[in-house]
VEXLUMFI-284601 format. One line per field, with one value per atom (N, C-alpha, C): atom name; residue in one letter; x, z, y. Coordinates in Angstrom, 2 decimals, decimal comma, always signed. Each point is the difference from the previous one (the first is absolute). Layout:
BEGIN
name: (CA; ...)
resn: (A; ...)
px: (X; ...)
pz: (Z; ...)
py: (Y; ...)
***
This chain:
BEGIN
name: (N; CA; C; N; CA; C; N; CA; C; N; CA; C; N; CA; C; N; CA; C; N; CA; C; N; CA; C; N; CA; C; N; CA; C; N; CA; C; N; CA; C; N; CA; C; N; CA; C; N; CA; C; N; CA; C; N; CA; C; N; CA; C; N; CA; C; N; CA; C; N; CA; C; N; CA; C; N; CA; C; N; CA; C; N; CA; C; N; CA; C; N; CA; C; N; CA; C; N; CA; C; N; CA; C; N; CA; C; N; CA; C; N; CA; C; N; CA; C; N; CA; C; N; CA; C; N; CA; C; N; CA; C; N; CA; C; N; CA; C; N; CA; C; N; CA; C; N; CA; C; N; CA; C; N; CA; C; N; CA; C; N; CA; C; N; CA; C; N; CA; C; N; CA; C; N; CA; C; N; CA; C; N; CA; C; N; CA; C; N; CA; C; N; CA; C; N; CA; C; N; CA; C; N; CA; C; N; CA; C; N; CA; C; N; CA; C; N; CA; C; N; CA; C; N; CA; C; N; CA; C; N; CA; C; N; CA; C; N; CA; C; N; CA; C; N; CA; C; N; CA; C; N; CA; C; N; CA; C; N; CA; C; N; CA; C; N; CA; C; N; CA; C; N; CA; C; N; CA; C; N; CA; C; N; CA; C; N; CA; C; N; CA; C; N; CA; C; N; CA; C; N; CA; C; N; CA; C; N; CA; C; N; CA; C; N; CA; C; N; CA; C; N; CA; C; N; CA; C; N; CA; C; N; CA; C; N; CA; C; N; CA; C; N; CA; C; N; CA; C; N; CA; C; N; CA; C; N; CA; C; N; CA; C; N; CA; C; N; CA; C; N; CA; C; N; CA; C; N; CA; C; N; CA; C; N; CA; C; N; CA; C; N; CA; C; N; CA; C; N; CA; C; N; CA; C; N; CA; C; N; CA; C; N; CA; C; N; CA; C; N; CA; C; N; CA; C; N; CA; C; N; CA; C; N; CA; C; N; CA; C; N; CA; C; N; CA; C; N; CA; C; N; CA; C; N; CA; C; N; CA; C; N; CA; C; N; CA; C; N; CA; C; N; CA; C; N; CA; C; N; CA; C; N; CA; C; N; CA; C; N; CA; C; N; CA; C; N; CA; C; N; CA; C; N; CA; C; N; CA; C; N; CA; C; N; CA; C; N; CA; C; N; CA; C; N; CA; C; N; CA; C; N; CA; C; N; CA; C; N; CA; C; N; CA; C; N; CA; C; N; CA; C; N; CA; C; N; CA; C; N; CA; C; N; CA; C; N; CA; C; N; CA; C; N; CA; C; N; CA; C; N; CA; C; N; CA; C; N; CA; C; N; CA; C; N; CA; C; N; CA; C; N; CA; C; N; CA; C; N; CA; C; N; CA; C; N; CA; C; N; CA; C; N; CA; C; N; CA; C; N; CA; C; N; CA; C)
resn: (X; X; X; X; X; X; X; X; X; X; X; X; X; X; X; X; X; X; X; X; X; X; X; X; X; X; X; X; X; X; X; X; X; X; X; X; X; X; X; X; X; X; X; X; X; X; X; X; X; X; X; X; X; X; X; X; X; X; X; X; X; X; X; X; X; X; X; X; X; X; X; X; X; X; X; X; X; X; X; X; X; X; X; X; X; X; X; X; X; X; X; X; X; X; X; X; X; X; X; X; X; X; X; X; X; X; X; X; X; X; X; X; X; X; X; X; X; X; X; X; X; X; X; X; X; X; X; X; X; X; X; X; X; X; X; X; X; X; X; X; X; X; X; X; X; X; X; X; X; X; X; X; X; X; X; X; X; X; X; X; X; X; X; X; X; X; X; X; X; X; X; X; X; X; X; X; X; X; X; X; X; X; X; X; X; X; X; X; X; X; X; X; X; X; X; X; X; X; X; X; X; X; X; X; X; X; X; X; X; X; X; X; X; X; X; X; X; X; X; X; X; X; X; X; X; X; X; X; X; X; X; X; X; X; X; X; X; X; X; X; X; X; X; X; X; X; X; X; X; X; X; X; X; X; X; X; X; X; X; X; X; X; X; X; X; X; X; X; X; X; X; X; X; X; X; X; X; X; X; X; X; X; X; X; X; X; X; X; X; X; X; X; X; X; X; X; X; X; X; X; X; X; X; X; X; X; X; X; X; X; X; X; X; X; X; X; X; X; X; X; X; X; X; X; X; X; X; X; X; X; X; X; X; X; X; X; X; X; X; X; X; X; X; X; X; X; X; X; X; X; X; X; X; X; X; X; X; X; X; X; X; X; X; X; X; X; X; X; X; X; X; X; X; X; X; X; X; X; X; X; X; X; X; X; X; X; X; X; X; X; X; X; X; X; X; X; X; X; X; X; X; X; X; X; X; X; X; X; X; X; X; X; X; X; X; X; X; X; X; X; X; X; X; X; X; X; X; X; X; X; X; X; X; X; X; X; X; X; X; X; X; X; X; X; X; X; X; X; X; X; X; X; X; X; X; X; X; X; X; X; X; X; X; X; X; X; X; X; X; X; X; X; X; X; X; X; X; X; X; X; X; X; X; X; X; X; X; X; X; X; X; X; X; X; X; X; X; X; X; X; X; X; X; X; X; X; X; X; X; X; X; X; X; X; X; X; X; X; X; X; X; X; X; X; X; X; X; X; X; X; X; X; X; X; X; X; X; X; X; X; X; X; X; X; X; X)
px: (+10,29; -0,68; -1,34; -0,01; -1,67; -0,34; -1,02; -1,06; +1,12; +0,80; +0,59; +1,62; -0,72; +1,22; -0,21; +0,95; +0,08; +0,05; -0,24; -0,09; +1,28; +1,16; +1,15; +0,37; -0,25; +0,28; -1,00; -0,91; -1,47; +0,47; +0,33; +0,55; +1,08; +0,88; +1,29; -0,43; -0,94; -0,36; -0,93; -0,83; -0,45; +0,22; +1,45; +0,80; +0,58; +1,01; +0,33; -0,79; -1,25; -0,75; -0,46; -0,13; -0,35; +1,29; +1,05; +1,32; +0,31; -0,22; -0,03; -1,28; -1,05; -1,04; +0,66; +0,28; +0,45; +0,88; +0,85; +1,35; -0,10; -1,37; -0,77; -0,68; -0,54; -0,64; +0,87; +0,96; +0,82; -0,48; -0,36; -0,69; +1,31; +1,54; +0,60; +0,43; +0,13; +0,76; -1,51; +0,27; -1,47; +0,77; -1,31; -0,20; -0,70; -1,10; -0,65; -0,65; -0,13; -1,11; -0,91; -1,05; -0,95; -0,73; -0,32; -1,36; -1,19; -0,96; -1,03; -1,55; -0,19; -0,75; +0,68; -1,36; +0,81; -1,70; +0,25; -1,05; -0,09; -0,01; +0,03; -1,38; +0,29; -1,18; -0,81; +0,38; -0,84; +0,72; +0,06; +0,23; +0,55; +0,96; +0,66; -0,82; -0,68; -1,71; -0,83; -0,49; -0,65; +0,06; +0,71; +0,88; -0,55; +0,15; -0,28; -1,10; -0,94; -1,89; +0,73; -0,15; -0,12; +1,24; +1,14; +0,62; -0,74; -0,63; -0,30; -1,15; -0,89; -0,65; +0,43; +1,36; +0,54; +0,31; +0,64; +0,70; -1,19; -1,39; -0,77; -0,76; -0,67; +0,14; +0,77; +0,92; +1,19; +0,86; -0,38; +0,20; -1,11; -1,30; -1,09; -0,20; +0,45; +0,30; +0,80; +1,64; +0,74; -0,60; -0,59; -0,18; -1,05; -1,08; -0,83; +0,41; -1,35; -0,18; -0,25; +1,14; -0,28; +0,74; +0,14; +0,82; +1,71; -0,02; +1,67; -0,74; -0,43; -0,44; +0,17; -1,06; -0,53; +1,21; +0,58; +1,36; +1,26; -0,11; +0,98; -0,74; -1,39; -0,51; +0,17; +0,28; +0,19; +1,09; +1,30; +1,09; +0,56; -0,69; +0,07; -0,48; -0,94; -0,91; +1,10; +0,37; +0,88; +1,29; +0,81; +0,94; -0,46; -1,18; -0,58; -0,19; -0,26; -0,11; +1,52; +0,78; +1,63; +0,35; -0,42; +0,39; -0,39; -1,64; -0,32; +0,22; -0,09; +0,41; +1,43; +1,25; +1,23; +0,36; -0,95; +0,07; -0,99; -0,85; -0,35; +0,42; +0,89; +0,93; +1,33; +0,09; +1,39; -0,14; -1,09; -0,65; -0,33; -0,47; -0,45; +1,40; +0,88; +1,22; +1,16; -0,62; +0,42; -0,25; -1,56; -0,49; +0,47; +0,79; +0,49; +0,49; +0,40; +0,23; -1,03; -1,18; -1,20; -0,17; +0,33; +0,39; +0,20; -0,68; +0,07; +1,25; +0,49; +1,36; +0,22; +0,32; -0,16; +1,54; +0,75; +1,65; -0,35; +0,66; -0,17; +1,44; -0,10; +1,79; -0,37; +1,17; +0,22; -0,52; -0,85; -0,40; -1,59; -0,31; -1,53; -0,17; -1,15; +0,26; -0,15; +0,10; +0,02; -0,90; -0,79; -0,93; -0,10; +0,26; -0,13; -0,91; -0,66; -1,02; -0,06; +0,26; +0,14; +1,30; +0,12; +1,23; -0,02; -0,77; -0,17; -0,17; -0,78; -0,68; +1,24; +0,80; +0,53; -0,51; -0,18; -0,36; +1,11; +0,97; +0,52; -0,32; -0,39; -0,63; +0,45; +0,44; +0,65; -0,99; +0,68; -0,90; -0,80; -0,02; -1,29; -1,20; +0,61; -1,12; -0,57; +0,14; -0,19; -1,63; -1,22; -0,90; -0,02; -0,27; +0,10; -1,13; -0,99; -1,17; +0,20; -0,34; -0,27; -1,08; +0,40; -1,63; +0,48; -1,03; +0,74; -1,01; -0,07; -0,74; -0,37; -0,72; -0,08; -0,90; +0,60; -1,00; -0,29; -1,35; -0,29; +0,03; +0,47; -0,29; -1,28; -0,87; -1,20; -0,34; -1,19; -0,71; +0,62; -0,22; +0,52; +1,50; +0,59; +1,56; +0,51; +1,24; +0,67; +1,28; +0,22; +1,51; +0,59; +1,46; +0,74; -0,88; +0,90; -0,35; +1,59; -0,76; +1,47; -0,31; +0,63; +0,32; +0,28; -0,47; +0,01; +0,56; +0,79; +0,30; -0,04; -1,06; -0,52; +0,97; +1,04; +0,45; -0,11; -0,24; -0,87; +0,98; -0,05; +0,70; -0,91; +0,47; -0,48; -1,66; -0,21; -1,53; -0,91; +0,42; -0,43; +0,00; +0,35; +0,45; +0,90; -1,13; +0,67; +1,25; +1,35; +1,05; +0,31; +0,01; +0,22; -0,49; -0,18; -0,38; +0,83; +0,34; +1,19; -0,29; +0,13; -0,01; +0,87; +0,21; +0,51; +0,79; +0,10; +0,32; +1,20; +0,18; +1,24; +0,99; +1,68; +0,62; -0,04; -0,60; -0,11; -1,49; -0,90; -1,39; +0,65; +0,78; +0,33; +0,73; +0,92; +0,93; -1,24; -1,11; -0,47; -1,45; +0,09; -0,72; +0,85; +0,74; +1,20; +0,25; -0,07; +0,35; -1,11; -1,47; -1,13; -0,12; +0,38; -0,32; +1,08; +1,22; +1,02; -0,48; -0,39; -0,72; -0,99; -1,08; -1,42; +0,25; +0,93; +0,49; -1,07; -0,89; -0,39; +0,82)
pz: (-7,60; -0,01; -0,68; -1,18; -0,79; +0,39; -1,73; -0,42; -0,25; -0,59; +0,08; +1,19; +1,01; +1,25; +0,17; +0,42; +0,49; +1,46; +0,61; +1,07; +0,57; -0,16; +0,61; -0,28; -0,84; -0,20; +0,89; +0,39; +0,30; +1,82; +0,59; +1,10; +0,36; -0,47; +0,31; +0,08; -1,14; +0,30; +1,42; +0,56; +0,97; +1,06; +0,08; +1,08; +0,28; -0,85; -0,61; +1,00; -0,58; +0,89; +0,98; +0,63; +1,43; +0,73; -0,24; +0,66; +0,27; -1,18; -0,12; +1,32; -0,23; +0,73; +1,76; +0,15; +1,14; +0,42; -0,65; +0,29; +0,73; -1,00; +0,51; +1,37; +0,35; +1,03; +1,07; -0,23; +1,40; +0,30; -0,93; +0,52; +0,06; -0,59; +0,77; -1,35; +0,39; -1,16; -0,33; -1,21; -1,10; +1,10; +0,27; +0,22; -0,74; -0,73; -0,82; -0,77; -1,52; -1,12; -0,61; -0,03; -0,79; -0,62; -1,33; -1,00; +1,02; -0,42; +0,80; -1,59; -0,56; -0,80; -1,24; -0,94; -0,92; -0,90; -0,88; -0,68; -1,36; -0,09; -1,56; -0,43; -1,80; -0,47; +0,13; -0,16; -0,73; -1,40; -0,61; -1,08; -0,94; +0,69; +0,11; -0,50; +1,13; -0,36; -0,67; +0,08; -1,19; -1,45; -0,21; -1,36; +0,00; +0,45; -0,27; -1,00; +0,89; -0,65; -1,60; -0,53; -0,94; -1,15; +0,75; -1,00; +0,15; +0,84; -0,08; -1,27; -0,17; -0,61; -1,89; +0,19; -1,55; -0,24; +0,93; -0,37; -0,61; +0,58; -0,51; -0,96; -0,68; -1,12; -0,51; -0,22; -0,74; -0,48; +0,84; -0,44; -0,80; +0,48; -0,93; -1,48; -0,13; -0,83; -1,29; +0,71; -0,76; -0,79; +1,34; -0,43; -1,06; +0,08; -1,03; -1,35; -1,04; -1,68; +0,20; -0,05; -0,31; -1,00; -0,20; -1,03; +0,82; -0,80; +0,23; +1,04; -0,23; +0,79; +1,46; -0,04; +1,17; +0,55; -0,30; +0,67; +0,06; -0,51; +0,64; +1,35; -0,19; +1,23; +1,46; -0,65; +1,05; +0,28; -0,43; +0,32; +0,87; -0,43; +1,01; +1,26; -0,05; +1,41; +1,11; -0,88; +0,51; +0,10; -0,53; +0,40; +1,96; -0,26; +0,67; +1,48; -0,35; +1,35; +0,96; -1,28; +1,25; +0,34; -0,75; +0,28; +0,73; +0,45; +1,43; +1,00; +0,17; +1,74; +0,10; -0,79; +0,31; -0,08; -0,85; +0,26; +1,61; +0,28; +1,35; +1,41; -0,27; +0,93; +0,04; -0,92; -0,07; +0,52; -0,34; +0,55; +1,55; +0,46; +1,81; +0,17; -0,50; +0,72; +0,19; -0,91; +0,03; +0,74; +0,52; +1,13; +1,26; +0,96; +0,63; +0,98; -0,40; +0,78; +0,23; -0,25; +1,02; +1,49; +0,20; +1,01; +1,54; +0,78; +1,22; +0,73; +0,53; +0,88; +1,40; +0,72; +1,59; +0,41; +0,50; -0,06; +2,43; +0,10; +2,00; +0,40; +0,43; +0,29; +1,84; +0,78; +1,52; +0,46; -0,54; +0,56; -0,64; -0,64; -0,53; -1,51; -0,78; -1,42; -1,02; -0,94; -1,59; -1,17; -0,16; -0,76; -1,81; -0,99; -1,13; -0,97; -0,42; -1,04; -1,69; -0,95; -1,06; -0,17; -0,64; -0,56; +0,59; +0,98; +0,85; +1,07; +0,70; +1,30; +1,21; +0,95; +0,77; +1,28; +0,96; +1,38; +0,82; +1,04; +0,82; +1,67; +0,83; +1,35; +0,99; +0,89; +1,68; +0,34; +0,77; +0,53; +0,99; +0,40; +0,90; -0,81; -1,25; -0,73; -1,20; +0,47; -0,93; +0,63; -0,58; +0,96; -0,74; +0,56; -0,22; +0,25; -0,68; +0,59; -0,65; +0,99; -0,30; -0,35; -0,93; -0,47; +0,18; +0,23; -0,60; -0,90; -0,95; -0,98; -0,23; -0,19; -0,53; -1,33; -1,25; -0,65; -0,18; -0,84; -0,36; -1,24; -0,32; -1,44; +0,02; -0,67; -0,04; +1,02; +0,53; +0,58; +1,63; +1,04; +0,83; -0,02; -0,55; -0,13; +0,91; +0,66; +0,03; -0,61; -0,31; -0,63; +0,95; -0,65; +1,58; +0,25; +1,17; +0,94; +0,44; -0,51; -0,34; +0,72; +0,90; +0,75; -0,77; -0,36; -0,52; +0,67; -0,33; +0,76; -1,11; +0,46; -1,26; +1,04; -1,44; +0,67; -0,74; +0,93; -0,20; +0,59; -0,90; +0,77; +1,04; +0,45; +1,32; -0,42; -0,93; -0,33; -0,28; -0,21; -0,21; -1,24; -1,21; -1,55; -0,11; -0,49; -0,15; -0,54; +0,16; -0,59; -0,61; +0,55; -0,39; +1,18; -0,58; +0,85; -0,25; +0,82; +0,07; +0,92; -0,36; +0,71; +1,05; +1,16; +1,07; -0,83; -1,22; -0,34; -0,58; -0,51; +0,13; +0,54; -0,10; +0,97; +0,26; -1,00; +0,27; +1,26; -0,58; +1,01; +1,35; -0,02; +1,41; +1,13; -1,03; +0,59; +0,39; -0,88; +0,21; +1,23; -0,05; +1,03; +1,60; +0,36; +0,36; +0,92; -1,33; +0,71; +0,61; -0,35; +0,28; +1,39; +0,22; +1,52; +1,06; -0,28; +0,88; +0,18; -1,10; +0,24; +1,01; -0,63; +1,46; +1,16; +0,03; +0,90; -0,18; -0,96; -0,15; -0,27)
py: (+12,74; -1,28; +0,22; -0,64; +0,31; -1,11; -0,63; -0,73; -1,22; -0,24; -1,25; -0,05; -0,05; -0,37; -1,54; -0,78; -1,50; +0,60; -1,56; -0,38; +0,68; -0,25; +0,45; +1,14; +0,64; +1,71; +0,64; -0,66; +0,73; -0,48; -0,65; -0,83; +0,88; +0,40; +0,71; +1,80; +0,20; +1,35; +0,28; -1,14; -0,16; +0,50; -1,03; +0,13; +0,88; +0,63; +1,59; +1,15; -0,28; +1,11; -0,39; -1,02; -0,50; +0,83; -0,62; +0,32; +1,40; +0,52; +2,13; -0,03; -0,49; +0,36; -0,20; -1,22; -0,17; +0,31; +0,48; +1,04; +1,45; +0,59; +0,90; +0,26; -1,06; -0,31; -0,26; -0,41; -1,00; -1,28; -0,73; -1,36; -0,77; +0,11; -1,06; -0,95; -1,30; -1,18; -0,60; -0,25; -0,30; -2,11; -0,27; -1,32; -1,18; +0,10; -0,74; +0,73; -0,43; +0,34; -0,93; +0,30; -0,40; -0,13; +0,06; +0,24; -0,55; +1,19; -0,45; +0,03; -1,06; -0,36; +0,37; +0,69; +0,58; +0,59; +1,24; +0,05; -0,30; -1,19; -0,98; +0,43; +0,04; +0,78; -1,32; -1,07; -1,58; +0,27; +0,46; +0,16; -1,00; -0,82; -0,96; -1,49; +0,11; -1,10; +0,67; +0,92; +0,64; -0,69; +0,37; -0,64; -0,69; -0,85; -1,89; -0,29; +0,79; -0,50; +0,64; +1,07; +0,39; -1,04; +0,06; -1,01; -1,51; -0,67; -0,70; -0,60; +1,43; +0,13; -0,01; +0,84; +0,43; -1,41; -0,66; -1,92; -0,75; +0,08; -0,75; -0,01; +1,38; +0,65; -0,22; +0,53; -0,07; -1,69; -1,03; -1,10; -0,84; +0,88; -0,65; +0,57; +1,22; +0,68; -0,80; -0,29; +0,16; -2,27; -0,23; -1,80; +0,04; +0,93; +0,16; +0,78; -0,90; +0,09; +1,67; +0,86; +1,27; +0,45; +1,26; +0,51; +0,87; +0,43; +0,33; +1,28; +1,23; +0,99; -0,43; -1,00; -0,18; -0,94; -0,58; -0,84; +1,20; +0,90; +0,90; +0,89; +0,00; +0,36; -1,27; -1,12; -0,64; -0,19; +0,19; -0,07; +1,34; +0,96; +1,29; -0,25; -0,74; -0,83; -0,45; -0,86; -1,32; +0,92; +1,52; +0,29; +1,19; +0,37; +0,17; -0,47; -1,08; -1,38; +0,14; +0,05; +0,13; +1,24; +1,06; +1,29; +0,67; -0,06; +0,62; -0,51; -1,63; +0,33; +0,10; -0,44; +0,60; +1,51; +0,57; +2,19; -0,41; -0,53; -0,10; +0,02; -1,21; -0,15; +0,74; +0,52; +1,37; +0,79; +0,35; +1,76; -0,47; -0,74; -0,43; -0,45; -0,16; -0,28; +1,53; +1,05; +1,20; +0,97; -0,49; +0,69; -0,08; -0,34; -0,33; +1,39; +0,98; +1,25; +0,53; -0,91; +1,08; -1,02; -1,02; -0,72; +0,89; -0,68; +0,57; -0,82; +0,53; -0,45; +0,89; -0,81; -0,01; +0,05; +0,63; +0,18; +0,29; -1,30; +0,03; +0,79; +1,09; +0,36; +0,12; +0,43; -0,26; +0,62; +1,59; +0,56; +0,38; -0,65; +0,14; -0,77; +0,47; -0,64; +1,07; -0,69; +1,03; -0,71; +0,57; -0,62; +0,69; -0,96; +0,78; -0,36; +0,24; -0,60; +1,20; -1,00; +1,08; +0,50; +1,12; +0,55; +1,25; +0,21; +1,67; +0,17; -1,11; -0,14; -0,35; +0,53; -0,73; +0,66; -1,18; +0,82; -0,69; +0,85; -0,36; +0,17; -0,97; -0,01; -0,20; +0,26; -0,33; -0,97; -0,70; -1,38; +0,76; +1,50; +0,46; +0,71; +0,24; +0,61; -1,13; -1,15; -0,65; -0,93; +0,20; -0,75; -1,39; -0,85; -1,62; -0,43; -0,41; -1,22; -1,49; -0,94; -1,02; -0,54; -1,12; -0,81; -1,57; -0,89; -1,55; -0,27; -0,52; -0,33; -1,29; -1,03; -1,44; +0,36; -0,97; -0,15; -1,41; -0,24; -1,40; -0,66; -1,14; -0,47; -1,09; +0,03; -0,72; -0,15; -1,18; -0,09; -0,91; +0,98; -0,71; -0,21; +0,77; +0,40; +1,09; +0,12; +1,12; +0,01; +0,87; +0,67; +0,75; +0,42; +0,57; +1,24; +0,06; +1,13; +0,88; +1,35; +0,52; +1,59; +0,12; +1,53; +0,74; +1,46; +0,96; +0,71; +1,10; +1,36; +1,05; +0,92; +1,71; +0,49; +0,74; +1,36; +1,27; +1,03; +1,32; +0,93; +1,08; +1,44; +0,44; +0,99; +0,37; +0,74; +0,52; +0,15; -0,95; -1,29; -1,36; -0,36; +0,79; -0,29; -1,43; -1,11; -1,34; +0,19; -0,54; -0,44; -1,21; -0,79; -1,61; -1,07; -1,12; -1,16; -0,75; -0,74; -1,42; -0,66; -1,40; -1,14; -0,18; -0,71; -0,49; -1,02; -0,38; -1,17; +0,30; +1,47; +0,39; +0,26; +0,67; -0,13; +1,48; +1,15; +1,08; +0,01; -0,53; +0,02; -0,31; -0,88; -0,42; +1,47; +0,33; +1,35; +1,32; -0,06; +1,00; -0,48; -1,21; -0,69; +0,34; -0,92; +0,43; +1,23; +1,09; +1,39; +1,04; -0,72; +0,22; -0,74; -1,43; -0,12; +0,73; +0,17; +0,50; +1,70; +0,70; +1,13; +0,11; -1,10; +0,08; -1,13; -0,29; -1,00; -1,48; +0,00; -1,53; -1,05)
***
């Protein structure tokens, strides 16, 4: 798995090694998966400004009393304008196997991020904290309010965060109160 993996090659190798991982471990039947964010360069939006920039140049260019030089400089502009943000959005859509993914099996979880990183955890070595979060939009606003759960290996090395709003957050919610009996 390199520099140009898709979503589903990069998803299946995931799982692949979640499953080896948890096989390893004894955690049991894989129950839920989930991408947990993702590390998008921007790159994608990036783009934008600069083609935005070559389109408008490049159309004032080509509308103006110039000479031939300079209208092939603007037509490079204007091929410009379409060509970075679609190499933009290719390349952020290629990135995709550095993606963190959260794999809930019966007997703990498997966490993979990247093309190297997998940690597999027993639901006793696995520490869990909670957060709830609200944020606000403008003035005198609230926005949701959304339960967090950080999970950490047993030295406290962050792993992943996931929402309650998932159906994986829930399992690992779930297996966190039946553990401490909350």
């Amino acid at each position: 798995m390199g520099w140009g993996t898709r979503r589903a090659e990069a998803d299946e190798e995931a799982l692949r090694r979640a499953e080896q991982a948890a096989a390893a471990h004894g955690l049991g039947e894989r129950t839920h998966t989930q991408r947990i964010g993702s590390r998008l360069t921007g790159l994608g939006c990036a783009s934008l400004m600069p083609a935005l920039l070559c389109l408008i140049f490049g159309a004032g260019m080509v509308a103006g009393p110039y000479g031939l030089g300079v209208k092939t400089v603007a037509v490079g502009l204007l091929v410009l304008a379409v060509v970075l943000p679609v190499a933009g959005f290719v390349v952020e859509g290629r990135l995709t196997h550095r993606d963190t993914r959260l794999h809930v099996f019966a007997g703990g979880v498997v966490v993979t991020a990247g093309v190297t990183r997998t940690h597999a955890l027993s639901w006793p070595e696995l520490s869990v904290t909670e957060r709830t979060e609200t944020t606000s939009y403008g003035q005198n606003s609230h926005g949701p309010t959304i339960h967090w759960l950080y999970l950490a290996d047993p030295d406290g090395t962050p792993l992943a965060r996931i929402s309650t709003r998932y159906p994986a957050g829930v399992a690992v919610a779930r297996a966190k109160a039946e553990r401490t009996g909350t």
